[in-house]
N, C-alpha and C positions, 0 to 999 in steps of 0.2 A: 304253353298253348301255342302249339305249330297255325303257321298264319294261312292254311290249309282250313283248319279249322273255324278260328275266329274270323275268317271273311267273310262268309253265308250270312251268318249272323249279324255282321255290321251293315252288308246289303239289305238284309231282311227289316233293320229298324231305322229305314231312311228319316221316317220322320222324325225320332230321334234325334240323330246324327244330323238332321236340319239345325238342331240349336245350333254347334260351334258357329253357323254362319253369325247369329244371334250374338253369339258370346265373344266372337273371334277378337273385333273389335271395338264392338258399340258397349260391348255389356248388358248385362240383362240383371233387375231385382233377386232372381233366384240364385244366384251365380255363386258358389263357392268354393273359388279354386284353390286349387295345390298348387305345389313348387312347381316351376315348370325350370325344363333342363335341366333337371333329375327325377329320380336319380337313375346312375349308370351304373352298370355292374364292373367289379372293377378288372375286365378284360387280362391287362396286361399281367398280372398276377397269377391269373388261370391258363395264362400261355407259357408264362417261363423266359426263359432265357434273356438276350439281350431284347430291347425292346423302345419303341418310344410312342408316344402319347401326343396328341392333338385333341382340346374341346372349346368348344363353342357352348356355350351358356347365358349368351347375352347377346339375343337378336333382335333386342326390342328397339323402338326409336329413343329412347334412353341412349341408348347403346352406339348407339350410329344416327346421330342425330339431322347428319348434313343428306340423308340420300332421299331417293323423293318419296310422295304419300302418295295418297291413293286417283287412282289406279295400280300406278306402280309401273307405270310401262315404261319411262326414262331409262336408259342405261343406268346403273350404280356408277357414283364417283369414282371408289374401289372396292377391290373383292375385301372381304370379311376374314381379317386373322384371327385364330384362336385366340378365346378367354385366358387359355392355359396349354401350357407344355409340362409333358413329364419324361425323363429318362434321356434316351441320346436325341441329338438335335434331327429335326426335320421341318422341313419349312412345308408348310401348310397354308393355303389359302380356297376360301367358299364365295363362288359368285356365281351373279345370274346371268344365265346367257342371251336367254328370250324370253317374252313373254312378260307377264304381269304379276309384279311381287316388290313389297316394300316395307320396311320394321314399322309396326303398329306398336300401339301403346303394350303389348306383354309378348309378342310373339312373330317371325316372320309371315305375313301374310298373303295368299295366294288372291289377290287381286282380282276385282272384275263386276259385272253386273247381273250375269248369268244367275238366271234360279233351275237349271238344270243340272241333275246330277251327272258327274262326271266329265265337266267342261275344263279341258284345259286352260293352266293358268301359267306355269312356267316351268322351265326348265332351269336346274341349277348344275354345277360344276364343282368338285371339291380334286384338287389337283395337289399332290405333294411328292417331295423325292423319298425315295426307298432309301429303306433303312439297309444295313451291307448284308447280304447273304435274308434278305427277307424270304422269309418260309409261307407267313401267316399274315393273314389282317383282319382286324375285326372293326365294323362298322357300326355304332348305335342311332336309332333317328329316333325323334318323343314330336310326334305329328297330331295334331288333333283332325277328324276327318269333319268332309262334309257333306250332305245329304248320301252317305254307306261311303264314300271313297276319300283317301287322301291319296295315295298314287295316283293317278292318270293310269285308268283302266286295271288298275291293279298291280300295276309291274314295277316290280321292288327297284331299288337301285343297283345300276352295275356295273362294275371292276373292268376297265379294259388294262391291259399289263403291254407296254408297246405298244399300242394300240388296238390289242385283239382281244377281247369279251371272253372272261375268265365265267365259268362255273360256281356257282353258289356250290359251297359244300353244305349250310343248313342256314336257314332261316327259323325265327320264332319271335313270336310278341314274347317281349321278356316281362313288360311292364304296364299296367294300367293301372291312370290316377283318374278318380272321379271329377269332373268339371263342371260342376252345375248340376240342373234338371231341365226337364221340358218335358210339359204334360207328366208332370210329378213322377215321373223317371229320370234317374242319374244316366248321364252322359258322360260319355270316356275320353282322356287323351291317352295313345296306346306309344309302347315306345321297342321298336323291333330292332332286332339284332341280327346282324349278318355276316357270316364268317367263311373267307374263303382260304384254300388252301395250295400257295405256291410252289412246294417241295418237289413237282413236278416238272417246271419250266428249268429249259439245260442252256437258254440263251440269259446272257445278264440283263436282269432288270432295272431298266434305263427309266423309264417313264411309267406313272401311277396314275389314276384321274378315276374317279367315279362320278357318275351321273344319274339325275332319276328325275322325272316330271310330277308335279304334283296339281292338284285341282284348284280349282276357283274355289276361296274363302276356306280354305285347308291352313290352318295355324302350324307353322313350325318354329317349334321351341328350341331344341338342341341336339348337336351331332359329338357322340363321341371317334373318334378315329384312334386303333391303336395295331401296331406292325412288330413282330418279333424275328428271331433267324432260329425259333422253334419249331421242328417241325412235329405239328400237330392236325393229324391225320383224323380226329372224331371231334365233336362238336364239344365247344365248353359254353353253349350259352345255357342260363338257368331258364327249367322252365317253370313256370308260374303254375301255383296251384288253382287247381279247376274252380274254384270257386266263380272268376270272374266269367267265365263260359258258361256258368248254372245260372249269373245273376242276368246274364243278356238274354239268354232266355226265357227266364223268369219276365221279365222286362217286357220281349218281346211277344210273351203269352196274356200279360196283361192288357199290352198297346191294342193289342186284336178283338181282346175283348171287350175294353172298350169304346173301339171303331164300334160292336158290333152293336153294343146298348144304343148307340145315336143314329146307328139306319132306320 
């Protein structure tokens, strides 16, 4: 499901998408969730060659229990190291730069008081050194939104290479896990994939760093990060079958009708 797609439709059921604020981290009686930070598809496999791995799977105050609560607006102690490494070594680290965000009881949370949609909440930073002769990088996020949005305006995360803003080669929601209900409609946390392609760049690649803003009471659960010296020129993210597109519509055909029994 290209996130072309699945965006109208996450717009279209704000009220919906109103629970996660709900669920994010007070919890709600209807609530039942899945795994969160996963699952991930397993990237590195579907690139090939040499390769190395970065995840994060553990953003909750469990997790990192010294940094601050809510609002969230304090500086972090420190940036957030991966759960997990796999393959050749790469140092990895995820922090916040501005803004408002702090590990909530299951999830990183976008901070704030705002009940309008699409208020920013904060910006993050996920910085790591390149793997030798890096071709590929493939980036996973499993975000739950809030009132239609978890990016700030929409705009995915992005790659600058030296400091200059690389091209998405494809994006797609690869993954949606059910999170509850509200108004006896299931609620999604969505988990998109993003893969860009370096085979192109003839200067060395010195510095890595991607970045992406997300909304107030926007839950994020986990980032996979994974880099190879394959050069892979078409997209390997899976895409998900339509179902979950027929059921938000479904969903959203219901919400409407009925809004409409109560005028």
């Amino acid at each position: 499901m290209n996130r072309s797609e699945i965006r109208p439709c996450l717009l279209g059921i704000i009220g919906i998408s109103a629970t996660h604020w709900a669920i994010g981290d007070i919890g709600a009686a209807t609530v039942t969730t899945t795994t969160k930070g996963e699952p991930f598809f397993d990237a590195s496999s579907l690139l090939g060659g040499l390769g190395s791995t970065a995840i994060w799977n553990g953003l909750s105050s469990d997790d990192h229990p010294g940094f601050p609560r809510f609002p969230g607006s304090e500086p972090w102690p420190n940036a957030m190291s991966p759960n997990a490494t796999l393959g050749e070594p790469m140092s990895a680290e995820f922090d916040k730069v501005s803004g408002n965000a702090y590990p909530s009881s299951d999830s990183l949370y976008g901070g704030g008081t705002s009940g309008d949609s699409n208020s920013y909440g904060a910006t993050f930073d996920l910085s790591f050194s390149p793997l030798a002769n890096v071709s590929s990088i493939v980036l996973q996020v499993q975000i739950g939104a809030a009132f239609g949005y978890d990016f700030v305006d929409g705009a995915l995360p992005v790659l600058s290479v030296n400091g200059t803003p690389v091209s998405l080669l494809r994006d797609e929601v690869t993954h949606q896990a059910q999170n509850g209900f509200y108004l006896g409609l299931p609620v999604y946390v969505d988990t998109y994939g993003l893969q860009w392609d370096l085979s192109g760049f003839s200067d060395p690649v010195i510095d890595l760093e991607i970045s992406f803003d997300v909304v107030q009471h926007s839950q994020l659960y986990g980032l996979r990060l994974d880099q190879s010296d394959s050069v892979v020129p078409s997209s390997i993210l899976p895409i998900p079958e339509p179902s979950g597109l027929f059921l938000c519509a479904f969903a959203f055909s219901g919400f409407v009708t009925s809004r409409r029994r109560t005028c």
